[in-house]
C-alpha positions in Angstrom: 6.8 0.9 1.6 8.3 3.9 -0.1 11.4 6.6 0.5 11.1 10.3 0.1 13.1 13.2 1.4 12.0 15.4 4.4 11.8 18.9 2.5 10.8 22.2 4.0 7.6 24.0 3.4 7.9 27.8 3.7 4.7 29.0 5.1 6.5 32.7 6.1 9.0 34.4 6.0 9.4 33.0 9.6 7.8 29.7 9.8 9.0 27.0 8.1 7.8 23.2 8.6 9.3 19.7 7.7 6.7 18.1 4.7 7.2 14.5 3.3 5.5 13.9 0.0 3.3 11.1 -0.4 2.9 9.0 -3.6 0.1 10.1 -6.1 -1.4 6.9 -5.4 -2.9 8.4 -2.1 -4.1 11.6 -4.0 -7.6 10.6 -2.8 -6.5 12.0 1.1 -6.1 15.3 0.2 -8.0 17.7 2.4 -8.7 14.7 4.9 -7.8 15.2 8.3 -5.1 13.0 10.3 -3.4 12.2 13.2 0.2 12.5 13.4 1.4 10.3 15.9 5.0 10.3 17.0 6.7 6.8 17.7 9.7 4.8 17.0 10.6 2.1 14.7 13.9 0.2 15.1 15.1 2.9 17.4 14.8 5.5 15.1 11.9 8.3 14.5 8.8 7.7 13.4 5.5 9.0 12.5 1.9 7.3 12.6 -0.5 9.1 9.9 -3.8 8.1 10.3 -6.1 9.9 8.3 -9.9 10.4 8.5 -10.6 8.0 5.7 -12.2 4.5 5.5 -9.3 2.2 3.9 -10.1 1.0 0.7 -8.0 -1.9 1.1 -7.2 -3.5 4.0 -3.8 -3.9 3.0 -2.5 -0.9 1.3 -0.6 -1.7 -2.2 2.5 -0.7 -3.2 3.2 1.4 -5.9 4.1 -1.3 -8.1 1.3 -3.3 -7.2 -0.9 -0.2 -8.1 1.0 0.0 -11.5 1.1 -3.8 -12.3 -3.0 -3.7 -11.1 -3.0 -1.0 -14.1 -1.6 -2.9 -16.5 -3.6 -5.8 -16.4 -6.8 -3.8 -16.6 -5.0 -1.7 -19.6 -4.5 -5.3 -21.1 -8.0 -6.9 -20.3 -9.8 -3.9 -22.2 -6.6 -4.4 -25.6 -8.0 -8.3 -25.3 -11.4 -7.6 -25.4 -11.5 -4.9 -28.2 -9.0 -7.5 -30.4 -11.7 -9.8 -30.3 
């Protein structure tokens, strides 16, 4: 789970939509389709995305998780070119 801000995404003069930033960890579902489903969660707005894209994982990993995952492999190649 993550926090952004709701920001606004001038697309005219005229139009203007909300856009919520994703983290670069999900860089790979740009220019994939998705369903925007509205819902609630603990009584407050919410939004299902579900985009046109087999999951990788079947969990989805935080971004620490993705940065800690990064570090071991960063130390894994250090150990193996030491010995």
């Amino acid at each position: 789970m993550f926090t952004c801000k709701v920001t606004a995404h001038k697309a005219s003069k005229t139009r203007v939509y909300p856009s919520i930033r994703l983290p670069k960890e999900y860089g790979s579902i740009i220019g994939k389709s998705a369903e925007i489903i509205p819902t609630s969660h603990e009584g407050k707005q919410a939004f299902l995305v579900v985009v046109d894209q087999e999951s990788v994982h079947s969990v989805l990993t935080s971004p620490l998780e993705a940065r800690v995952e990064n570090l071991e492999k960063q130390l894994a190649v250090l150990q193996k070119s030491a010995s």
